[in-house]
C-alpha positions, -999 to 999 in steps of 0.1 A, spaced: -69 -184 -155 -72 -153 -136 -108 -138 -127 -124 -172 -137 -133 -187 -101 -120 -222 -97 -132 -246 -73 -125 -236 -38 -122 -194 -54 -145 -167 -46 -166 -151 -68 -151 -120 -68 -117 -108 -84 -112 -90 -119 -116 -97 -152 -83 -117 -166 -75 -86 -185 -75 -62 -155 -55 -91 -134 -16 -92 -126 -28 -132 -132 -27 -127 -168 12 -127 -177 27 -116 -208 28 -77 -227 -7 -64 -236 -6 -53 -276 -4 -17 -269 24 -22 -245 42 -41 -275 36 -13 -298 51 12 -275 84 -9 -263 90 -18 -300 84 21 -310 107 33 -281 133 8 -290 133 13 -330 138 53 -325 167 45 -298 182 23 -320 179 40 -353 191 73 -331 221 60 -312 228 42 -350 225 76 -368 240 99 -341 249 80 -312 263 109 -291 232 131 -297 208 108 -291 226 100 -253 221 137 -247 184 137 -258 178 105 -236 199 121 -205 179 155 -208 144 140 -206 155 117 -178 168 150 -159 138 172 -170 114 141 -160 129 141 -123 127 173 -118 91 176 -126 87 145 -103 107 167 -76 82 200 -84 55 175 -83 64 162 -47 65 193 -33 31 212 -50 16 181 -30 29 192 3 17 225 1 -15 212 -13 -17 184 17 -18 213 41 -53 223 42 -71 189 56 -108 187 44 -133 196 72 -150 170 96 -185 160 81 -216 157 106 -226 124 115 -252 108 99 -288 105 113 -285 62 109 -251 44 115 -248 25 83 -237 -15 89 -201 -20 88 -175 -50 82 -143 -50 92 -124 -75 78 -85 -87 94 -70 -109 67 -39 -133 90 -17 -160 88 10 -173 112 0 -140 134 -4 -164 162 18 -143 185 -2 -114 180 -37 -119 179 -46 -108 212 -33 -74 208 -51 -77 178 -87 -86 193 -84 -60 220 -76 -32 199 -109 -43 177 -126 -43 205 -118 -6 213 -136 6 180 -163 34 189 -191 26 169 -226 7 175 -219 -27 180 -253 -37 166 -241 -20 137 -210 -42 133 -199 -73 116 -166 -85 121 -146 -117 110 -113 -121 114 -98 -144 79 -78 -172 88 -60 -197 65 -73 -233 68 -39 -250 75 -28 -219 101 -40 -241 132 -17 -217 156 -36 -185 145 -66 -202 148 -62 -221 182 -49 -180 196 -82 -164 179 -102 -189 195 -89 -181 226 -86 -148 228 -117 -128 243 -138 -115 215 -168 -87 208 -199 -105 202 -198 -87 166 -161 -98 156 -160 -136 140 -137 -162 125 -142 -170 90 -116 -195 79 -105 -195 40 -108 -231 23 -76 -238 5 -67 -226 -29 -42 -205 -48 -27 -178 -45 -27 -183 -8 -26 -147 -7 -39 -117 16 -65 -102 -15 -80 -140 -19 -88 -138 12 -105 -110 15 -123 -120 -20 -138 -149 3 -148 -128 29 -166 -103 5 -188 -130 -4 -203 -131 38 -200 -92 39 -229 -75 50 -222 -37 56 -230 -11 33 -194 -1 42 -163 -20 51 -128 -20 59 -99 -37 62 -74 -41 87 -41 -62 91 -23 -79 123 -4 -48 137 -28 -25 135 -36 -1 162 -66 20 147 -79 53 160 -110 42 176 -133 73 159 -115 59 126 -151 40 115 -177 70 126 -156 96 108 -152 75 71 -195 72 79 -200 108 80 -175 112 48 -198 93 29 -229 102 39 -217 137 33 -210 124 -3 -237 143 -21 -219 128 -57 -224 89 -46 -194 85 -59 -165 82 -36 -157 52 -34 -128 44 -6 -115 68 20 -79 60 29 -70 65 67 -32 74 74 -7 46 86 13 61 114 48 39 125 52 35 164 83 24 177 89 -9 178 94 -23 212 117 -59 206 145 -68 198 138 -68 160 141 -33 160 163 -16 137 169 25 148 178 32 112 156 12 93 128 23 120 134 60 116 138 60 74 103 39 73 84 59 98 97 93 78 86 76 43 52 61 56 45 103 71 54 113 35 38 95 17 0 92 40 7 128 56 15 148 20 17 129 -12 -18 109 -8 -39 142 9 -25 161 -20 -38 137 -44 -68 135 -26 -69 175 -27 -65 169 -66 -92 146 -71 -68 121 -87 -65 87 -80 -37 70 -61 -22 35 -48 -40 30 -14 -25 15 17 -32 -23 24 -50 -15 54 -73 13 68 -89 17 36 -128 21 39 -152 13 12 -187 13 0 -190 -25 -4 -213 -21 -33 -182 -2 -49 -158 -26 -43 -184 -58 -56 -192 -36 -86 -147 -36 -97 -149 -68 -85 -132 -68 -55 -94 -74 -47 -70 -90 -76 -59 -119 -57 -28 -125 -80 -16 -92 -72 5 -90 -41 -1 -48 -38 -37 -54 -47 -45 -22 -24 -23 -1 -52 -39 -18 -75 -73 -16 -65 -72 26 -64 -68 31 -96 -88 2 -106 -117 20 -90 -109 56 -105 -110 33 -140 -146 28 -133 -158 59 -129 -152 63 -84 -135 84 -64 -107 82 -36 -103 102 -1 -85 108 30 -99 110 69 -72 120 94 -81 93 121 -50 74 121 -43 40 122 -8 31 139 14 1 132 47 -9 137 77 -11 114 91 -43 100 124 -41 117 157 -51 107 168 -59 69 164 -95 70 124 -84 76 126 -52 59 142 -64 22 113 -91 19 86 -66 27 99 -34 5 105 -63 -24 71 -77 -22 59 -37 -26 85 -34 -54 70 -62 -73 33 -54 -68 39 -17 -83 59 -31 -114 25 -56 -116 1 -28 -110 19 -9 -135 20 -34 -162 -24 -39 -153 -32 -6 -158 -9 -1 -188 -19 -24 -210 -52 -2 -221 -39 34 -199 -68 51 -218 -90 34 -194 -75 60 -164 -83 92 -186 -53 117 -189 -57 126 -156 -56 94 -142 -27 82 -162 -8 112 -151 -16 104 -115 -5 64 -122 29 82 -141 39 103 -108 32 81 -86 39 41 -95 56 46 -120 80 74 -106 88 50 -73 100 23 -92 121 50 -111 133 68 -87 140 30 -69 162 21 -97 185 48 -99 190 57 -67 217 33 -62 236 38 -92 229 75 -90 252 75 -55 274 50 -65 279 72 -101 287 104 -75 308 89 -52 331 79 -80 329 110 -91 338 126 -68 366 103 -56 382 103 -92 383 139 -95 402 140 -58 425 115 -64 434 134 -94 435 170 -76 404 183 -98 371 196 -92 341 169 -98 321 182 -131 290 200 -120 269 200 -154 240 222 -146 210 194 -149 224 171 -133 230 194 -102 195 207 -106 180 170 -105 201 160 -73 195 193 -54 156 195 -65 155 159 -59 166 155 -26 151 192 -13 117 174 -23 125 140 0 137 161 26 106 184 27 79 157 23 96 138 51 101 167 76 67 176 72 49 147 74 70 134 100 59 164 119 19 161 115 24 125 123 45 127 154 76 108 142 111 118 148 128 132 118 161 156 123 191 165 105 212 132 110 177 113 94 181 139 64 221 128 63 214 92 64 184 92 40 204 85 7 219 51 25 182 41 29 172 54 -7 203 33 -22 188 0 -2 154 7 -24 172 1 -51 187 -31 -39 149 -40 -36 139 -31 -68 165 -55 -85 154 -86 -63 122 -76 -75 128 -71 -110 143 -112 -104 115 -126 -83 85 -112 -109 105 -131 -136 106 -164 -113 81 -162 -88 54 -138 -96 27 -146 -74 44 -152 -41 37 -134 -12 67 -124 12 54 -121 45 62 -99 69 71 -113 106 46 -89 132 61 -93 172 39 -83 201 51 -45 209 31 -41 240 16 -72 262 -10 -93 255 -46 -81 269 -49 -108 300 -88 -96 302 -118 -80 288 -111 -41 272 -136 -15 293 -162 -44 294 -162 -47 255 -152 -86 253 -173 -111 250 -164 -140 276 -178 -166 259 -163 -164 225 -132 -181 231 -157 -215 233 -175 -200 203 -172 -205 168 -202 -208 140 -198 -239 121 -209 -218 92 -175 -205 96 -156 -236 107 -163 -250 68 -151 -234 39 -177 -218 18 -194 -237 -7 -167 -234 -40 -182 -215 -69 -191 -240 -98 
């Protein structure tokens, strides 16, 4: 059962009642479904054509509070918190990279490690490998290495899952901060001394994780996709450049990014580290933390990384996401008193209105295309009922904004003929969401991976001096064996 360790588990992961492990509807979660479902029924029993206009005015009224929402946090986003001094003593810092079948771009990997700008005496590093993965390993080992970066290699177990991994790894970690990066990543190399300051400038003690923002470069192989590339890079700038500083801004908690998310590491022991059974443990984990009483931030050193490419790459990636927010909604609804109203709120408008707004885009188009197309074939003007309008108008104004702005701040391309082709890339998030909806049913736990491809060559040699020669020879048996299993 989940969050009782099993040989060849960490220590750390959540109780089974704060797990995605733990299948099956929570009591309060029955008591609302079989409330919601009685007064539909008995309505749609008494006065069926009322109760349809009830249910289609709160859905309207709903997304247009979500669209109002989206755009108070872009005006919010706006005003970026002020750079905190640096503190008189470096605390120690781990950087964790959790990878598997990532052979192809380790190197790129190593060297772009090795450009962090922080003492190196003050750094612990290990780089998670899977057991089995003997390509990854056999590239780690021979890529040139910082003295401070490691392998650490995860015994076998399940889930074979990223947050498992990085449960492990919590075990060996000795910062009093740390942070996690994965294969692709190109981080800003100020990225670790400004989250320092930030919490040493933490009179409260109590923030908790500071969230850097993922920035999409262009990706340079032939898996590139301009269509798919441009929609992703505009959604990861509005989501990272507006709709998490805004929350931030709030004081509200919100799903964090699997990667560039920097911790106090007695914070993240104290939740109990990553839910390894959840495959967005990162949204998870925000709110998991807000639960218990810590607080969530934004830096603005970026961390860049490239997009997954074409739809055969894309679908599995936006489907895993799709599944771990209906997972991380069903956690953190089965006792939502646990968030406070605020926090609830926050999980409401933001997990729970993606995989809303996820599902109905589709039909949504599809239902206005026909429409439309109707009313011309028969030589009449499509209806035009006034909340309906106001939902797609509002709705759309709010993408539109959120994208155009963040694209901006972020240095992504974003023009007119993105804004025209967005609603083909919001209708393919609904296909997503019902391959979701199917593989939580069947296959709850596994972990679509997404492909990363070299987008620059490898490093041949040593970054600015900053490589360690030797490490390609050298690897700590300590980290060769699987840590001892927890009895």
């Amino acid at each position: 059962m989940a969050g009782e360790p099993q040989r060849g588990e960490a220590r750390y992961g959540p109780a089974s009642e704060e797990s995605a492990g733990r299948r099956g509807l929570a009591p309060f979660q029955w008591l609302i479904l079989t409330t919601l479902a009685g007064c539909g029924g008995a309505g749609f029993w008494l006065q069926a054509e009322r109760t349809g206009a009830v249910i289609v005015v709160a859905l309207g009224a709903g997304f247009l509070l979500v669209a109002v929402w989206r755009i108070l946090l872009v005006m919010l986003s706006a005003a970026p918190a002020p750079p905190a001094p640096d503190p008189t003593v470096w605390p120690r810092y781990t950087v964790l990279a959790a990878l598997y079948d990532e052979a192809e771009v380790v190197p790129l990997l190593v060297s772009r490690l090795a450009r962090i700008d922080y003492p190196a005496d003050r750094l612990q590093g290990l780089l998670l490998l899977e057991a089995h993965d003997h390509d990854t390993i056999r590239a780690a080992l021979a890529a040139p290495r910082p003295p401070w970066l490691e392998l650490f290699i995860i015994p076998p177990g399940a889930p074979q899952t990223k947050p498992r991994a990085l449960n492990h790894a919590l075990e060996r970690a000795t910062g009093e901060l740390l942070t996690v990066y994965d294969a692709e990543d190109e981080p800003d190399p100020g990225q670790l001394r400004a989250a320092a300051a930030r919490f040493a400038a933490d009179d409260s003690g109590r923030l908790a994780c500071l969230q850097a923002p993922l920035r999409i470069r262009r990706l340079g192989t032939d898996g590139a996709d301009p269509f798919l590339d441009r929609q992703f890079a505009a959604e990861y700038a509005a989501l990272f450049e507006t709709a998490l500083p805004g929350l931030a801004r709030l004081g509200l908690p919100f799903p964090l990014g699997g990667t560039s998310n920097h911790f106090r590491t007695a914070a993240l022991k104290a939740v109990g580290g990553w839910d390894s059974w959840n495959v967005t443990e990162d949204a998870d984990l925000g709110f998991r933390l807000w639960s218990r009483g810590w607080r969530l931030g934004m830096i603005d050193r970026p961390t860049r990384e490239t997009p997954p490419g074409r739809l055969e790459h894309w679908l599995p990636q936006r489907v895993r996401w799709q599944k771990g927010y209906m997972q991380t909604w069903g956690v953190h609804t089965r006792r939502p008193w646990r968030l406070g109203l605020r926090g609830a709120a926050a999980l409401l408008l933001t997990v729970g209105a993606g995989l809303a707004s996820a599902a109905l885009h589709g039909p949504s188009l599809a239902w206005i295309a026909a429409a439309t197309l109707v009313a011309a074939t028969a030589g009449l003007s499509p209806a035009t009922p006034f909340l309906s309008l106001s939902v797609l108008v509002m709705g759309a104004a709010a993408a539109w904004l959120a994208c155009a702005i963040g694209a901006r701040r972020a240095g992504v391309p974003y023009g007119v003929r993105d804004m025209l082709a967005a609603p083909a890339y919001w209708s393919l998030l609904s296909l997503a969401f019902a391959h979701a909806v199917w593989r939580l049913v069947r296959e709850p736990f596994a972990w679509d991976k997404t492909r990363h491809r070299p987008d620059a060559p490898a490093p041949a040699a040593a970054v600015d001096g900053a490589l360690d020669e030797a490490a390609p020879q050298r690897l700590s048996a300590a980290h060769v064996a699987a840590p001892e299993p927890v009895a």
